[in-house]
C-alpha positions as MATLAB code, in Angstrom:
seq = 'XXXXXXXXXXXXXXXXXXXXXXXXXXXXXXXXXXXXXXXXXXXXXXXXXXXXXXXXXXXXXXXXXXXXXXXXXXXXXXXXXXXXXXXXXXXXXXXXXXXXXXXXXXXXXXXXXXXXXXXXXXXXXXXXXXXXXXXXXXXXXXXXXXXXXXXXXXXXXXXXXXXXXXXXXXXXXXXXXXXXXXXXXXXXXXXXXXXXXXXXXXXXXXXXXXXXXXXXXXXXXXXXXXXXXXXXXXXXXXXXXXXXXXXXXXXXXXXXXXXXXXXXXXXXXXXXXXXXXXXXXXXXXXXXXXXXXXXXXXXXXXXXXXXXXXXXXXXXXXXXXXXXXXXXXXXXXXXXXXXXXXXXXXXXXXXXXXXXXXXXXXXXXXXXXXXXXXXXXXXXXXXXXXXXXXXXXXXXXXXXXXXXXXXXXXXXXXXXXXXXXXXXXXXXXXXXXXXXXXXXXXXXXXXXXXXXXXXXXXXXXXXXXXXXXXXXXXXXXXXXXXXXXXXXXXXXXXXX';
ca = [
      24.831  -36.988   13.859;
      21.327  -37.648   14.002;
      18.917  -40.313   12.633;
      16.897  -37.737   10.778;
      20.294  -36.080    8.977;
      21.839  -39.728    8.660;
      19.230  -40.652    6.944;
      18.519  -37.396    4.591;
      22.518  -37.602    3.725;
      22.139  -41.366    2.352;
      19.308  -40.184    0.342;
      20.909  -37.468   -1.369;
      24.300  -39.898   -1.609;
      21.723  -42.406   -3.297;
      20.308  -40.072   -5.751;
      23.417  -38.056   -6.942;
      24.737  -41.859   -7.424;
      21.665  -42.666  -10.018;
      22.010  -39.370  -11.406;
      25.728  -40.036  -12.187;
      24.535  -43.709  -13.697;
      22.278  -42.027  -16.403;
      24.531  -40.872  -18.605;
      26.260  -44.154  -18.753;
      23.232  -46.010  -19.041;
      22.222  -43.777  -21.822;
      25.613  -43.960  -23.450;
      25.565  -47.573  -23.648;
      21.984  -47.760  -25.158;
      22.908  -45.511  -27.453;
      26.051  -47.708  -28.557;
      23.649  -50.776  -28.791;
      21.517  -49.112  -31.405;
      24.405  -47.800  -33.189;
      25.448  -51.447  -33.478;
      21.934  -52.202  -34.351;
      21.631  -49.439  -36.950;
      24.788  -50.786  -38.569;
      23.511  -54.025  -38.788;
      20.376  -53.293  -40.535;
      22.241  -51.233  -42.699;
      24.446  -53.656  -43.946;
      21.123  -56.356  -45.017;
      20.480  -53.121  -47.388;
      23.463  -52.820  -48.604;
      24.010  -56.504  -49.573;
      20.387  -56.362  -50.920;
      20.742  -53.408  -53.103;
      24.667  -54.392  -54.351;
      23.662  -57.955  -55.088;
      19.805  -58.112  -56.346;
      21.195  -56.251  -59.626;
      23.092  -59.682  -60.419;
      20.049  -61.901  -59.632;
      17.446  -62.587  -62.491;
      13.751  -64.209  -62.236;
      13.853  -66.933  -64.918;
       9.838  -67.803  -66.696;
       9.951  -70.943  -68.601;
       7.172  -72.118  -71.087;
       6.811  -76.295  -71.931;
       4.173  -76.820  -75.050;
       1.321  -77.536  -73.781;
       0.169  -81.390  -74.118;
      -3.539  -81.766  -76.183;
      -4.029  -84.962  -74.563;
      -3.317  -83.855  -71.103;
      -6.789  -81.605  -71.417;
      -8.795  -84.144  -69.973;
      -6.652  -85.031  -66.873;
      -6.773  -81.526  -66.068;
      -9.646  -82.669  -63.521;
      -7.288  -85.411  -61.815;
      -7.058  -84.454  -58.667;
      -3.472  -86.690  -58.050;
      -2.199  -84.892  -60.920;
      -3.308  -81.111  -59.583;
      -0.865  -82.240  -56.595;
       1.797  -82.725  -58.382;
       4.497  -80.177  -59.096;
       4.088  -78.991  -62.854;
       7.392  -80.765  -63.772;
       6.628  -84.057  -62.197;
       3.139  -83.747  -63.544;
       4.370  -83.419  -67.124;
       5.923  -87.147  -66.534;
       2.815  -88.687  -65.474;
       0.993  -87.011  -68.472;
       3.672  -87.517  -70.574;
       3.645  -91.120  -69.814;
      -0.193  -92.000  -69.916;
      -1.000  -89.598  -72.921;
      -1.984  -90.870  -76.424;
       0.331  -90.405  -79.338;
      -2.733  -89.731  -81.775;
      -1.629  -87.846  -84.839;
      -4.405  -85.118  -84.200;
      -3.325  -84.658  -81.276;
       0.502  -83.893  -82.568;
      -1.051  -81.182  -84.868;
      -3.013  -79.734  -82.114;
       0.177  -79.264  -79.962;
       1.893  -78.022  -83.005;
      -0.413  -74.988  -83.227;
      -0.617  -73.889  -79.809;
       1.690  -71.839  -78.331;
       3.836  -72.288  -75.279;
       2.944  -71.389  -72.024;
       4.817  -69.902  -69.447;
       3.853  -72.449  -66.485;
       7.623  -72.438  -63.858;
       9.512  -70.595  -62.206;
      12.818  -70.125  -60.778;
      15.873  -67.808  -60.236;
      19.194  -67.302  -61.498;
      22.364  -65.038  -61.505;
      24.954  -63.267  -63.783;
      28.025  -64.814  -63.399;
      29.342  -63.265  -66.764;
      29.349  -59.834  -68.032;
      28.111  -61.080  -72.076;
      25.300  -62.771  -70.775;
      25.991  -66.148  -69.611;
      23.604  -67.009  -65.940;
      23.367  -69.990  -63.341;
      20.588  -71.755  -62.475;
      19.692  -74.868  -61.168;
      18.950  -77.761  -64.201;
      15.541  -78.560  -63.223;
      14.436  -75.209  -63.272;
      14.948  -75.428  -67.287;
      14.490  -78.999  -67.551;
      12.465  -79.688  -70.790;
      11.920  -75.814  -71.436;
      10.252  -74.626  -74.723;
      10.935  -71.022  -74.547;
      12.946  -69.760  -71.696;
      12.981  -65.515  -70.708;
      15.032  -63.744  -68.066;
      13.828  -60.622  -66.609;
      15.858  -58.463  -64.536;
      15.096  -55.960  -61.420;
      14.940  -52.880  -63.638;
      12.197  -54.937  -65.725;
      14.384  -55.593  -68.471;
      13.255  -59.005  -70.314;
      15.548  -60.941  -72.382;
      14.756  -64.425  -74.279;
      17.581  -67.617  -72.946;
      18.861  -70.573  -74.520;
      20.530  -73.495  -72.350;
      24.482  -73.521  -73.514;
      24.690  -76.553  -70.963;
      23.893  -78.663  -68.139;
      25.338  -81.198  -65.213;
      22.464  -83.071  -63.900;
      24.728  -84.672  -61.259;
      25.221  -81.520  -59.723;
      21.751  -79.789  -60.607;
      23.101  -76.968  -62.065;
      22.441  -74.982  -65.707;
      23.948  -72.067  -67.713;
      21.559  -70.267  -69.747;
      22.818  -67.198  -72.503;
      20.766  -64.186  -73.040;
      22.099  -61.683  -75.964;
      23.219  -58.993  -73.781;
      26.601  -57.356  -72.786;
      28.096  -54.850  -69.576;
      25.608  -56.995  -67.253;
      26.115  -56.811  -63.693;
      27.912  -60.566  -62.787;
      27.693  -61.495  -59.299;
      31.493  -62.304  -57.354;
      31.886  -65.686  -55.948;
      33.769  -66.189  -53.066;
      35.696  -69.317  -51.679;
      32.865  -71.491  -50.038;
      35.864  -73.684  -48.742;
      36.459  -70.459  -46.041;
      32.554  -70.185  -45.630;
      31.778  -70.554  -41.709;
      29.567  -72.486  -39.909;
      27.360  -69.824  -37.558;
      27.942  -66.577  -40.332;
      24.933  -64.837  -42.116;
      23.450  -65.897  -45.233;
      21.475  -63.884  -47.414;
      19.128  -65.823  -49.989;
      17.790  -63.477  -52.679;
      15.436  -64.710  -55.603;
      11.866  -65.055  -56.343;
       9.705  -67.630  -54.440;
       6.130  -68.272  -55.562;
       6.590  -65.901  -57.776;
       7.186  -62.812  -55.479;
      10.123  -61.459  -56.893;
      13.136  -60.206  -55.388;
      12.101  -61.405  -51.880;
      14.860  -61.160  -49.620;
      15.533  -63.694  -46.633;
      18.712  -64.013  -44.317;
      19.724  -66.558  -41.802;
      23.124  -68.011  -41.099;
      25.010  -71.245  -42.449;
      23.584  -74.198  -40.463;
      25.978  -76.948  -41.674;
      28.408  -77.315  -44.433;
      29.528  -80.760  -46.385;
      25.615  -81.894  -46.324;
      26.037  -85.052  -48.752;
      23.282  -87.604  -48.461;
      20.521  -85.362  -49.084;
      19.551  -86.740  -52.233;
      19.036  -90.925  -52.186;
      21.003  -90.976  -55.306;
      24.855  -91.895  -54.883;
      25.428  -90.673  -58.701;
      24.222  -87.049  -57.436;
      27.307  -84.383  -56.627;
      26.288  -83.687  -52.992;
      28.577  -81.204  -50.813;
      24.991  -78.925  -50.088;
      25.514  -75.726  -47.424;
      22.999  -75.828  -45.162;
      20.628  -72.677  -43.978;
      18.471  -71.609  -42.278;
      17.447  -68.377  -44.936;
      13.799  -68.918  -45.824;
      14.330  -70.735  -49.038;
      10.592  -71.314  -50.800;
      10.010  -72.696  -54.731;
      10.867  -69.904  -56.944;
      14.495  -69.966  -54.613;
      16.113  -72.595  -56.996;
      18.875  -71.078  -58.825;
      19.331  -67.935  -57.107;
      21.889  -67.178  -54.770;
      22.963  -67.308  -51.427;
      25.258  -64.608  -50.847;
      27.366  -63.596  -47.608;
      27.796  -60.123  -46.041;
      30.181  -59.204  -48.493;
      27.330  -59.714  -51.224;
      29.609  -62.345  -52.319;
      27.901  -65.362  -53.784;
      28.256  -68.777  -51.263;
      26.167  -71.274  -52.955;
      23.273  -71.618  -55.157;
      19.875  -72.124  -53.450;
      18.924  -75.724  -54.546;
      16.222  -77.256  -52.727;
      13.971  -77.653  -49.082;
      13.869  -80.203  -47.046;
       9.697  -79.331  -46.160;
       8.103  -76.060  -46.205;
       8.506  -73.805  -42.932;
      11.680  -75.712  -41.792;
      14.500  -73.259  -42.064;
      16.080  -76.103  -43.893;
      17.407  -75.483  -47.310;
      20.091  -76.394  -49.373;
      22.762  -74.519  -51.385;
      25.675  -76.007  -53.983;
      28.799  -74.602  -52.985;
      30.116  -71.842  -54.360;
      33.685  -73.352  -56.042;
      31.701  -76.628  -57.202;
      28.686  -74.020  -59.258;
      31.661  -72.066  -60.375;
      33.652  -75.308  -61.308;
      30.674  -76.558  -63.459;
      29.640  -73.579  -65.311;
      33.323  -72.423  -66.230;
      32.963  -76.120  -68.091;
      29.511  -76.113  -69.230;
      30.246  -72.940  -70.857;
      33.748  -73.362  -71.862;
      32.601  -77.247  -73.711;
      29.072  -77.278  -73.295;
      28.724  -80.458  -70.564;
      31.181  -80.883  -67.614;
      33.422  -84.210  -67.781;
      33.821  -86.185  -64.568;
      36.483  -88.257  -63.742;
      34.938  -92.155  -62.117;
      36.487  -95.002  -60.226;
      33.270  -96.515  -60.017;
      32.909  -96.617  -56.286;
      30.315  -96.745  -53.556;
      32.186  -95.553  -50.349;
      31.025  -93.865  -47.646;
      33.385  -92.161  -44.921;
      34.595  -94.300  -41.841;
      33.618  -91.793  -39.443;
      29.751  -92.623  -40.218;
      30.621  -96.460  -40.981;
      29.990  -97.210  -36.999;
      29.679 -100.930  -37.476;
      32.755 -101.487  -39.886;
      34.673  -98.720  -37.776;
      34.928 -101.492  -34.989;
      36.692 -103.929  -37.328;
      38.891 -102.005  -39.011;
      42.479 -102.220  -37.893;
      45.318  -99.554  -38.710;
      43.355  -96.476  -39.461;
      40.996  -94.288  -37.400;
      39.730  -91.684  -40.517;
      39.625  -92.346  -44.162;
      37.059  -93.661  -47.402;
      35.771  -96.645  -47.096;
      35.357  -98.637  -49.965;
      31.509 -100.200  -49.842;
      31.035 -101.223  -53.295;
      32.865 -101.741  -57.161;
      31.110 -101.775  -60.276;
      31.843 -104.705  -61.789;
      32.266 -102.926  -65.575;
      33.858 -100.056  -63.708;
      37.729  -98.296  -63.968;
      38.055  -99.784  -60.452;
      37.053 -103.527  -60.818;
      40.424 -104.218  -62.694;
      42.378 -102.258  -60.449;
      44.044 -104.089  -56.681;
      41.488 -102.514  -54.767;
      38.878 -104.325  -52.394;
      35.910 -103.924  -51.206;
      36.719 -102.696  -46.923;
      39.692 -100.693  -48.020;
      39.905  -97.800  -46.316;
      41.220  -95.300  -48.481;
      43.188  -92.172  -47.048;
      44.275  -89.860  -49.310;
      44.507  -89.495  -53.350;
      47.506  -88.516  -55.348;
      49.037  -87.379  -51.600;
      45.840  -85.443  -50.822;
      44.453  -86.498  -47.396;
      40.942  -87.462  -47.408;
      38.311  -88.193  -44.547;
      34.848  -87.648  -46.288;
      32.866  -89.125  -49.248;
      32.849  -85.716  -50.933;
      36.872  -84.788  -50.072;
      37.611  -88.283  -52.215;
      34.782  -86.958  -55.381;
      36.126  -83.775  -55.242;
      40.011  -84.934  -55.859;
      38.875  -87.606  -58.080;
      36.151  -85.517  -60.083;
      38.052  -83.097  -62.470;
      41.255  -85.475  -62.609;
      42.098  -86.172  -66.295;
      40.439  -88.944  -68.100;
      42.534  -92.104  -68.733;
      45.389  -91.085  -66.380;
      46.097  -93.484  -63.117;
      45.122  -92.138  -59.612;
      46.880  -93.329  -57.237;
      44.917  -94.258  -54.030;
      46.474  -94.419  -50.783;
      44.570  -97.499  -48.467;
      45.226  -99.234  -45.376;
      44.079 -103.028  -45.554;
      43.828 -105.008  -42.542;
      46.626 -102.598  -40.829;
      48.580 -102.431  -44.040;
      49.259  -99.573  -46.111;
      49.110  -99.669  -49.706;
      49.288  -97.652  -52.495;
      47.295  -98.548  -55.513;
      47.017  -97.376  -58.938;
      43.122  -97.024  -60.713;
      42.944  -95.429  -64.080;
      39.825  -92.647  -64.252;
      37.615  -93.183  -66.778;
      34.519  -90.834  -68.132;
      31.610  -91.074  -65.710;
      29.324  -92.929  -67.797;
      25.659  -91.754  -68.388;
      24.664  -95.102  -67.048;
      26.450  -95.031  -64.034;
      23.621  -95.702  -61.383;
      22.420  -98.832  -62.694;
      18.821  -99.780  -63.397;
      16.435 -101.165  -60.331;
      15.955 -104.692  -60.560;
      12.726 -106.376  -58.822;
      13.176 -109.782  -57.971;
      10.808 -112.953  -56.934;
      10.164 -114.797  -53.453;
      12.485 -117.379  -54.961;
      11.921 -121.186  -55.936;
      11.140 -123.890  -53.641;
      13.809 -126.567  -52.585;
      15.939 -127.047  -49.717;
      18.451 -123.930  -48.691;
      20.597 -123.120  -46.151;
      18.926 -121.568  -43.151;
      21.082 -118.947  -40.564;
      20.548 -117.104  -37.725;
      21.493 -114.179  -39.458;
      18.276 -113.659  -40.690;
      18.024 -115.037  -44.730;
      17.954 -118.012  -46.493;
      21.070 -118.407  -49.026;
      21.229 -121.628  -52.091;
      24.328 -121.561  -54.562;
      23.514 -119.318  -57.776;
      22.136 -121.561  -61.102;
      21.062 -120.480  -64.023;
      17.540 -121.073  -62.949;
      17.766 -118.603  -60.304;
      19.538 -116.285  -62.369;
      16.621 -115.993  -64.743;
      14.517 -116.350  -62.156;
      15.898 -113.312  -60.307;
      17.214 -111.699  -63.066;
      20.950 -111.489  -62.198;
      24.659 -112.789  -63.923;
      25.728 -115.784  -63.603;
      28.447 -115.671  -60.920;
      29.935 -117.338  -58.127;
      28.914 -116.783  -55.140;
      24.942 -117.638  -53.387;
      21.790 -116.338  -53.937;
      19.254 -114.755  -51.277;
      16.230 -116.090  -51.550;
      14.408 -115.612  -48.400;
      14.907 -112.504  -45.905;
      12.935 -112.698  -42.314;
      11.185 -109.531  -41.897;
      12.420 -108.995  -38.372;
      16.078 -110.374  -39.160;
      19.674 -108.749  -39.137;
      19.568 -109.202  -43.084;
      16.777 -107.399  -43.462;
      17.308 -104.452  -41.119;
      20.610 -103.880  -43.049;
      18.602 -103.490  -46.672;
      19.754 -107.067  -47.561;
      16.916 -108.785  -50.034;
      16.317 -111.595  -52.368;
      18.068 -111.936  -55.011;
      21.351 -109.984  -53.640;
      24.200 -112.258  -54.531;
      26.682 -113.032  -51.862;
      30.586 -113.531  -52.516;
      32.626 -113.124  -49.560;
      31.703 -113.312  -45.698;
      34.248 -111.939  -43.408;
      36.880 -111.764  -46.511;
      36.824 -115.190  -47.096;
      35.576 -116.454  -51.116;
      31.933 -118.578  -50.905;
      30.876 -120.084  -53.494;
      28.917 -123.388  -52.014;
      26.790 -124.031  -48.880;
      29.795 -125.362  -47.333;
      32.089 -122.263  -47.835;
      29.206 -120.030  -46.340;
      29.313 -122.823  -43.479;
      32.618 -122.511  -42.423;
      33.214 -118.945  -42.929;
      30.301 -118.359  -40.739;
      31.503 -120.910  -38.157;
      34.051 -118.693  -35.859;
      31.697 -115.368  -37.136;
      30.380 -113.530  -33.946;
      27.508 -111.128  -35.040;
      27.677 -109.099  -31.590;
      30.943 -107.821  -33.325;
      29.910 -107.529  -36.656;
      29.562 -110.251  -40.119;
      31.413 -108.602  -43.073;
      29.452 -109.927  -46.075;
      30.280 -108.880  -49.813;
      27.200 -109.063  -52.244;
      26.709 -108.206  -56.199;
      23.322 -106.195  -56.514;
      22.504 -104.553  -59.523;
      25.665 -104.911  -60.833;
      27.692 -103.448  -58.027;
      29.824 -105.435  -56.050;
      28.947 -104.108  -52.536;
      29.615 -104.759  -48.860;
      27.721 -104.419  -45.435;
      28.331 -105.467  -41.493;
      25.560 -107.328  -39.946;
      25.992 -107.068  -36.808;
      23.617 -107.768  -33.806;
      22.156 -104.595  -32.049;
      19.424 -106.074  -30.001;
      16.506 -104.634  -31.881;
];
């Protein structure tokens, strides 16, 4: 065979072969788009099955006479209106003409948020500081229906509301287990940011178990993490799955433009509002801890003998169910009533809707020893996080200098008053180095310390000798009292 034909047979070979490959080609694009087309088509169908559930919530606060003539402040314009009421609320007069101004004007409809049907006669969820100090509250629904609210009850631990309109046969949202929610699934957030109603936004779950979002330990915190555009206007509405199922309720934003927002778990929203409308307020068991899971304890993890997960116990209230009780402050606790636990929020969720007065018994491991100890659960108190105190520099007079960074003198009455704290045993701070162990740690003046390395100090000498075999490249264990808590902390030497 020739060149010429050799070469005019491979091109026809060549050609019937790409002719054959269309088709195929073609048959799997069209398979992609089908995929695609299904896709799409479920978003609409979890928009159109769930918006019916979800409600834009208008609240109205009186308005404040006296706040007319801040209206100019330019801090104040900055301000979100409900922080902005505080400030004005705080600074205004209290004039009696003023009263009867306020009196006669009507309210005004100045926030908004989101909510959703989770019963049939009218009862919704929202978050509590969308209604927080409402006047007049009204719910208006997709087909434009407009009802007036009333709050039946809130839980401002865990930032969530139930408001009643008189209405019956409304469409309530289903909740599913957020326990089998998935990290990496789609998330569908559905409610009305500034105030463009209905706007809906999908991502996936980013995270689940998010629990020091908020820098306040009395706060419920087990958030679900997303990456749904969540804007104000979000809070209260909900984050629903592909199902249409409900996941969480869309809470807050870390920043604008992140794709980082925050939902409460579906079983905890469900949890409160079941209470809040069954009594009106939601009843929380307390052991009056600080702990914080041993997992993200790194310095006390290398200390700890016996146990590699658990609770770790960083802090007692001193008026609190557990300051009675056996238990210590470094106990690693492991499980309660049998139930393992290995997070702060695994132990608040066990503990949290145990029955008031009855004994919980806490499994803990104690330098390599396991224990089981009893603490009876008491009410959470509305006190619970205790006040702020602001203490002094300290008075003048000699001290005992270390090289862990502050200056300590045994606790008299003087320096009680003087820094505002009981009258215990133990020794006062009085002096923290700015660039010190103490103070990277969040130690200050005016903390009150009673242990170091579990051993009692109560005089110069104690803190002496308890410090003398102490090796702060492995880590100080030192118990303090601040604020009423008794407390604990490693200081430990990282080279900074």
């Amino acid at each position: 065979m020739n060149t010429t034909k050799r070469g005019i047979l491979t091109a026809a070979l060549l050609a019937a072969l790409v002719a054959a490959a269309r088709p195929a080609a073609a048959k799997e694009n069209s398979h992609a788009l089908e995929l695609a087309r299904e896709l799409n088509q479920a978003f609409i169908q979890v928009a159109d099955d769930a918006s019916p559930s979800v409600v834009v919530i208008r609240v109205a606060h009186k308005p404040n006479y006296s706040d007319q003539g801040n209206d100019t402040n330019p801090f104040l314009q900055m301000l979100p209106p409900q922080l902005r009421r505080q400030f004005q609320e705080r600074f205004r007069g209290d004039s009696s003409g003023d009263n009867q101004r306020q009196r006669n004007q009507k309210p005004v409809f100045d926030a908004e948020g989101s909510g959703v049907v989770i019963r049939p006669n009218g009862y919704i969820l929202t978050n509590r500081h969308v209604v927080d100090g409402a006047d007049k509250i009204k719910v208006r629904f997709k087909d434009g229906k407009e009802y007036d609210a009333e709050i039946r009850g809130v839980d401002a631990q865990s930032d969530l509301a139930v408001i009643k309109i008189k209405a019956d046969d409304l469409p309530a949202a289903n909740f599913a287990d957020s326990d089998k929610v998935k990290v990496g699934e789609f998330a569908i957030a559905i409610g009305a940011p500034f105030e463009l109603d209905y706007s809906v936004t999908f991502g996936h779950v980013s995270a689940k178990g998010r629990n020091r979002i908020i820098p306040d330990p009395s706060m419920d915190q087990d958030f679900i993490q997303t990456d749904a555009s969540i804007n104000p206007g979000n809070s209260g509405g909900p984050l629903v799955n592909l199902d249409g199922d409900v996941i969480g309720i869309n809470t807050m934003i870390r920043g604008l433009h992140t794709g980082i927002g925050f939902a409460i778990p579906s079983n905890l929203a469900k949890e409160v509002s079941d209470k809040l409308i069954a009594d009106g307020k939601f009843t929380r068991a307390w052991l009056g801890l600080e702990i914080r899971a041993l997992s993200e304890d790194t310095d006390y993890r290398d200390l700890v003998k016996g146990v590699k997960e658990g609770v770790v116990v960083r802090g007692i209230v001193q008026d609190g169910p557990a300051a009675n009780s056996d238990l210590r402050l470094g106990d690693v606790i492991t499980a309660v009533d049998g139930n393992k636990v290995t997070t702060s929020q695994e132990l608040r969720q066990e503990v949290r809707s145990k029955q008031i007065g009855t004994p919980v018994t806490l499994s803990v491991v104690r330098n390599g020893d396991e224990l089981k100890l009893k603490v009876r659960a008491a009410e959470w108190p509305d006190d619970a996080t205790p006040a702020v105190n602001k203490f002094g520099s300290g008075s003048s007079g000699s001290a005992e200098s270390v090289d862990l960074g502050m200056t300590v003198k045994p606790l008299t009455k003087d320096l009680a008053r003087s820094y505002g704290v009981d009258m215990t045993n133990g020794l006062v701070i009085t002096d923290v180095q700015s660039d010190g162990i103490a103070a990277r740690k969040g130690l200050q003046a005016g903390d009150v310390i009673t242990g170091v390395n579990q051993q009692s100090v109560t005089t110069l000498q104690d803190y002496r000798n308890a410090l003398r075999n102490a090796d702060v490249n492995k880590g100080v264990l030192l118990d303090f009292i601040r604020e009423g808590v008794s407390r604990m902390v490693v200081l430990k030497d990282t080279g900074e």
